[in-house]
N, C-alpha and C positions, 0 to 999 in steps of 0.2 A: 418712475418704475414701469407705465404702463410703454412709457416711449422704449425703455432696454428691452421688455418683454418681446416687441413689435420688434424689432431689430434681428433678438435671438431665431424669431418666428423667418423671419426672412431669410437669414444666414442657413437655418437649416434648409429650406425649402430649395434657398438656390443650391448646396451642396447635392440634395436628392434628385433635383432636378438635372444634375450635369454629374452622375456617377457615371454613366457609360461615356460621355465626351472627357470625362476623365481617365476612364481605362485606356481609349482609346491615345490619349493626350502620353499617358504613362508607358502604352507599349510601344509611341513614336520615340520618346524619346530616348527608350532604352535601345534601340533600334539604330539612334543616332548614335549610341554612345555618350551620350552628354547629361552630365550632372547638372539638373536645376538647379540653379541657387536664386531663392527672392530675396530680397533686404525691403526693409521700410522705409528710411531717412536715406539720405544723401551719407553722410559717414561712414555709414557701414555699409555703404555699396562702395566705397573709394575702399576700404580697409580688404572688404572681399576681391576685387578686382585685381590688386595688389600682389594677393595669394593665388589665385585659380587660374587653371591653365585653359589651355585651350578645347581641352575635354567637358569643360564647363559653359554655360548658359547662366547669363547673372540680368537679373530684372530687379528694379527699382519700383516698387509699390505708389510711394508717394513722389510725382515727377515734379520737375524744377517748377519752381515758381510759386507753387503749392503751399498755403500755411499748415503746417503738421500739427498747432493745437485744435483747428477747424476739421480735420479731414473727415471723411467718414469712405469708406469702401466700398466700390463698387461690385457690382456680381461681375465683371469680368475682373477685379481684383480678386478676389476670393477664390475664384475657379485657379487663379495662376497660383495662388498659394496650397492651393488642395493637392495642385500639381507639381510641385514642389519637393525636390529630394533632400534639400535645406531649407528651413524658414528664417529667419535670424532680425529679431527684432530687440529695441532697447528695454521694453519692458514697463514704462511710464505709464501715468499719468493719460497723456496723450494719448497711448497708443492701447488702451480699454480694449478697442474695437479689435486690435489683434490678438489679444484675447480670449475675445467672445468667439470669431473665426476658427482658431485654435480647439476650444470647449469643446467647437460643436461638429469636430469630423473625428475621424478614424487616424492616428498619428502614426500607428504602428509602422516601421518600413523609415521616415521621418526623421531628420535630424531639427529639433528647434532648440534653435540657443536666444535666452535670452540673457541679453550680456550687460543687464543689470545686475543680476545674482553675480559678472566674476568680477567685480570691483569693490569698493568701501562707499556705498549710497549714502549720500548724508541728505538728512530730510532740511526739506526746503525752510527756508531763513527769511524772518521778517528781521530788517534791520533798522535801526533809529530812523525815524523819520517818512518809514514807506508805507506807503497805501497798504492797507491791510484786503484781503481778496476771501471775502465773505464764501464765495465758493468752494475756498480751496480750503475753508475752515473747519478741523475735523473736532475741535475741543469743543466746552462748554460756550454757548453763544455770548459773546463780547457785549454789554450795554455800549449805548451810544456814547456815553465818553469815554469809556476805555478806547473803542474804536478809532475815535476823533483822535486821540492820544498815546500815538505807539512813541515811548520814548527810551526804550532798551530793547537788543535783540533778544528774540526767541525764535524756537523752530516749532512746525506742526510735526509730532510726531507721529511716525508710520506715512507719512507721506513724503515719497523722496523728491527730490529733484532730482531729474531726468537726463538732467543736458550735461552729461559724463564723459562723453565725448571731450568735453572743452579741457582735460587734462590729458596734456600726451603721453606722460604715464599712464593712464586707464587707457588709451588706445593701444598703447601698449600690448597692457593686460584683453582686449577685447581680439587683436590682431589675433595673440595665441589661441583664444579658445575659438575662434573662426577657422586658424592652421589645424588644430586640433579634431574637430569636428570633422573636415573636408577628408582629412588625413584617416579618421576610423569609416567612412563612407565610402573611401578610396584609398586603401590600403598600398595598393602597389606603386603608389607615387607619394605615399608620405615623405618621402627623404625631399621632393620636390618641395612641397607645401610648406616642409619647414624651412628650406633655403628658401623659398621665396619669403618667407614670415621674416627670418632673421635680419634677410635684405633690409627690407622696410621698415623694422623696429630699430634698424642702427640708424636709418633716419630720424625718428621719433626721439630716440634717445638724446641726436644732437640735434634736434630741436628745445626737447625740452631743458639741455642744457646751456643753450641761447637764453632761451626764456629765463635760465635763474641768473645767465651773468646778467646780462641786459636790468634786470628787476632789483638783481640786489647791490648794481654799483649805482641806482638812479638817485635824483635828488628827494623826490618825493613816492610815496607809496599808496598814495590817497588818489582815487577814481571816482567818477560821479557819471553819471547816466542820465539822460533825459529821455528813458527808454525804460524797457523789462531789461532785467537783468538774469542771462543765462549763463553766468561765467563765474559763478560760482565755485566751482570744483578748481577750475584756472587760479580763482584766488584765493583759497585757501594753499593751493598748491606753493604758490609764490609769494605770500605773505601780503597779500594786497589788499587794502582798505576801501571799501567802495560805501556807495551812497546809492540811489535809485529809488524812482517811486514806484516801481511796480517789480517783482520776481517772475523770473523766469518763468514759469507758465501760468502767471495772471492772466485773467480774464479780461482784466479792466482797460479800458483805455482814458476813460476821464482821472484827470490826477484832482485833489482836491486844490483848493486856494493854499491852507496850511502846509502841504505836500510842497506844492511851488514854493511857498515861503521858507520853508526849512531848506530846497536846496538850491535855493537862489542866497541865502545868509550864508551856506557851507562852501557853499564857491570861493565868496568874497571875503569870508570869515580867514579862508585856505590859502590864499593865493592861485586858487585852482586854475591853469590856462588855457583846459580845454574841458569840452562837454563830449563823451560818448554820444551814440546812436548805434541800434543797430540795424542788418540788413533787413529789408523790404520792410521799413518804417513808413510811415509818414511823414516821420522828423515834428510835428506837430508840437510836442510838448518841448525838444529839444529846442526850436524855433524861439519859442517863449520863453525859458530861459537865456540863450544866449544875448538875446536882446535884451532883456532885465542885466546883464553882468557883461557884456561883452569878449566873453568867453567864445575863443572858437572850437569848430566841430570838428572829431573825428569818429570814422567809423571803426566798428569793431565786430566782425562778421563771425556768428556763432556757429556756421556752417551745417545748420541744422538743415538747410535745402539753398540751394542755389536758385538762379536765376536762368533761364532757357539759353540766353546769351552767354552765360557763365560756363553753364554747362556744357556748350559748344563749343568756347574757346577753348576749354579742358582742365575748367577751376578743377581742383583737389583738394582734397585739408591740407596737404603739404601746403600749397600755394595759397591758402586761405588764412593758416596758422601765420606763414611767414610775413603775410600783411599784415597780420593781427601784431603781431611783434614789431613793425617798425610802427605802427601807432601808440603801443606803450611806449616805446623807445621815446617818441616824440612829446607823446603828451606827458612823461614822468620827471622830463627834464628841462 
């Protein structure tokens, strides 16, 4: 409590401290002509870039390389969001601190979307087998063998999972209210925003209709991870069975002995042929499985943030998505 108080304490002070290098920030860019837009993640800076034209100015908060459940904000973070004629964040979990950012200035003038509120949040999911993440625990506290012994799924309720993104459908739904937004901010070029929106959502659409052939002519429907698992939303969307020891924005990184045991038997119990990972792993736990079952790796990139390299060659979620889909392709069959 005392560490958020100190945080809040700061966030205002840097706002107060930079209101005139803000005014000053706000009459240059009106001056330019150019609509700020920040984003937080990687995704929804691709979704925004997409839409906005060149009358726009688009910055990424959290830059490549970055782990988005570690981050914390810097005072020239903040100032750029103070400065900001959109803010557009997912709304997580993770992302508290933009939040607290948000609480603590003057919005009026401000477009903030947060594009958790236009999808279907489903709260985060323990399933058979996985590390239970004491942290992320909002119910009555679990005795130690309940703990030791998660053996049916449950969800924490009121606590969602974040990584919404991973259905192309919700990018979908996330594109619009990004079109939507830019388009009541910038009125005389909505017809624009929406042809661009439309553009890129018939992308997404056949993608996502990739994803259901691909998934629903495979042999098998069953996935296993030796990693967190943020793909959630993906597999509910597509009816896909997964395994994992940790969820999507665990904390943890040690898996138990039992952990490994259970999906080191689910592999070879399955036929399972291949072990997920995903990006900027260690591969550490995946490592140790595969060598217990001889199972090989593929990766499965939640495109929650890229890599500096990634990012220069000019990864996308299109282009992220579409690698994601020939590793189901591969591993399902």
């Amino acid at each position: 409590m005392t560490k958020k108080i100190l945080i809040l304490i700061f966030i205002m002070s840097v706002l107060s401290c930079n209101t005139n290098k803000s005014s000053n920030n706000a009459d240059t860019n009106k001056e330019n002509n150019k609509i700020k837009v920040v984003t937080t993640i990687f995704p929804i800076y691709d979704f925004a870039r997409n839409i906005l034209l060149d009358n726009s100015s688009l910055k990424m908060i959290i830059r490549p390389g970055i782990e988005i459940h570690s981050f914390n904000a810097s005072p020239s973070d903040i100032i750029d969001i103070q400065n900001a004629d959109v803010f557009i964040y997912i709304g997580g979990e993770s992302e508290e601190w933009a939040q607290k950012v948000i609480s603590s200035m003057d919005t009026n003038g401000k477009k903030i979307i947060k594009l958790i509120d236009y999808v279907n949040a489903l709260d985060e999911e323990i399933v058979e087998g996985m590390e239970h993440d004491e942290e992320h625990n909002h119910d009555e506290e679990l005795n130690h063998e309940d703990h030791d012994n998660i053996s049916e799924m449950h969800t924490h309720e009121g606590v969602y999972d974040e990584h919404i993104w991973t259905s192309p459908k919700n990018a979908v739904l996330m594109v619009n209210a990004i079109s939507k937004a830019m388009s009541e901010i910038d009125p005389n070029n909505a017809d624009i925003y929406k042809a661009n929106a439309d553009k890129y959502n018939s992308e997404l659409y056949t993608l996502d209709n990739d994803f259901r052939n691909t998934i629903n002519s495979s042999k098998r429907k069953d996935i296993v991870f030796g990693d967190r698992f943020p793909f959630r939303y993906l597999a509910d969307e597509y009816g896909l069975n997964y395994r994992a020891p940790f969820n999507g924005c665990s904390s943890q990184s040690d898996v138990s002995p039992k952990t490994l045991t259970y999906l080191i038997g689910y592999i070879k119990d399955n036929n399972i042929p291949y072990l997920y990972y995903i990006e900027l792993s260690n591969e550490k736990i995946a490592n140790t499985i595969i060598e217990q079952t001889g199972a090989a790796k593929l990766k499965l990139h939640s495109a929650q943030n890229v890599t500096k390299k990634e990012f220069d060659d000019g990864a996308s979620y299109l282009s992220i998505m579409r690698d994601n889909l020939e590793s189901l392709k591969k591993g399902l069959n």
